[in-house]
C-alpha positions as CSV (number, residue, x, y, z in Angstrom):
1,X,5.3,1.1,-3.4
2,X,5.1,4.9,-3.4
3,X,8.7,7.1,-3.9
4,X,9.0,7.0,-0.6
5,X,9.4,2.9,-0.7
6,X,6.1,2.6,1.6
7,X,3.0,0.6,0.4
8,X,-0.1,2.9,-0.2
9,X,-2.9,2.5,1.8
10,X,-6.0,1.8,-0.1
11,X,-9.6,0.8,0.9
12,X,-11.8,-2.3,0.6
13,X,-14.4,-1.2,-2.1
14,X,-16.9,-2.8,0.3
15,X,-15.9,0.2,2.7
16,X,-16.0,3.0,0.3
17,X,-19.2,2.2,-1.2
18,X,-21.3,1.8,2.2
19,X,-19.6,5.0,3.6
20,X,-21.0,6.5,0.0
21,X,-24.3,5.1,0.8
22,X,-24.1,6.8,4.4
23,X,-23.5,9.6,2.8
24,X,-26.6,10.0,1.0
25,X,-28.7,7.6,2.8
26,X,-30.3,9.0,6.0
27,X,-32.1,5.9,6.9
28,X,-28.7,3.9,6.3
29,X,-26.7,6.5,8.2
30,X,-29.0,5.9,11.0
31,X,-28.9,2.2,10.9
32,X,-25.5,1.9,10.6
33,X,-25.0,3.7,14.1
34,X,-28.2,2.1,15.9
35,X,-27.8,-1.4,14.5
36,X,-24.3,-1.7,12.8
37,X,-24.1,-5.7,12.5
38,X,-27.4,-5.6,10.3
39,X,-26.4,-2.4,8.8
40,X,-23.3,-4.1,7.1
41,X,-24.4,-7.1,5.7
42,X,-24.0,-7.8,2.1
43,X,-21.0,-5.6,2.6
44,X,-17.4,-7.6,2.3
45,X,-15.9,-5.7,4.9
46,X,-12.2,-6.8,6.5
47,X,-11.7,-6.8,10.4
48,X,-9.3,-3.6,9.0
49,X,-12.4,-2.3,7.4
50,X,-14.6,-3.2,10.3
51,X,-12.1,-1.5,12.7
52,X,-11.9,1.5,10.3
53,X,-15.5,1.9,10.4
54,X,-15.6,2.3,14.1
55,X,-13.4,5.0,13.9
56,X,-15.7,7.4,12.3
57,X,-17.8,9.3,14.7
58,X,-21.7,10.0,13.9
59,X,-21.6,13.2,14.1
60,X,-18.5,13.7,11.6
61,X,-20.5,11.4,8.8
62,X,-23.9,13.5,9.6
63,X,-22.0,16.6,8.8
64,X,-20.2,15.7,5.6
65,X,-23.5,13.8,4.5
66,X,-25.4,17.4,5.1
67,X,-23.0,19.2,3.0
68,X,-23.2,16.7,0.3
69,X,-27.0,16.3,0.0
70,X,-27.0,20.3,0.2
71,X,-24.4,20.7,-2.6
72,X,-21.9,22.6,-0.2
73,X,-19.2,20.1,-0.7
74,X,-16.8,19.7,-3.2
75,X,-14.4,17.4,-2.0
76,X,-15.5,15.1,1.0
77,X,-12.4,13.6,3.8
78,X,-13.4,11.4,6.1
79,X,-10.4,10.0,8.7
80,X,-10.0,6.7,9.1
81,X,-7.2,5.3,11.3
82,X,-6.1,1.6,11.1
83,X,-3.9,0.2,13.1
84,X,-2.2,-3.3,12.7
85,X,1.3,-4.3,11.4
86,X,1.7,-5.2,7.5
């Protein structure tokens, strides 16, 4: 628990390392939005995880992968909104 007595949030590492890989992975990127079930495989992703990935729009991701791959970027946010009870 935090100081505020809430629970942090924190990702699946599954989920952080294939939205690092769609950061710097063109063909990826593009697979992940034109065929999204092949996309993810090998990746242990949770229904939450699975759910916070379809939150992300494409052209959000293609932007913050551009200023990545160009050097532009020095710190990188991409929303992600779950929503569930814990």
């Amino acid at each position: 628990m935090d100081a505020s007595g809430e629970r942090p949030m924190s990702t699946n590492p599954g989920l952080a390392e294939l939205l690092g890989r769609a950061l710097t992975d063109e063909k990826f990127r593009e697979d992940l939005y034109q065929d999204r079930e092949h996309a993810v495989q090998g990746y242990m992703l949770s229904s939450a995880d699975w759910e916070a990935l379809q939150s992300v729009p494409r052209d959000l991701l293609d932007q913050h992968a551009k200023q990545f791959v160009a050097g532009t970027a020095s710190a990188l946010t991409i929303g992600i909104s779950i929503k569930g009870t814990f």
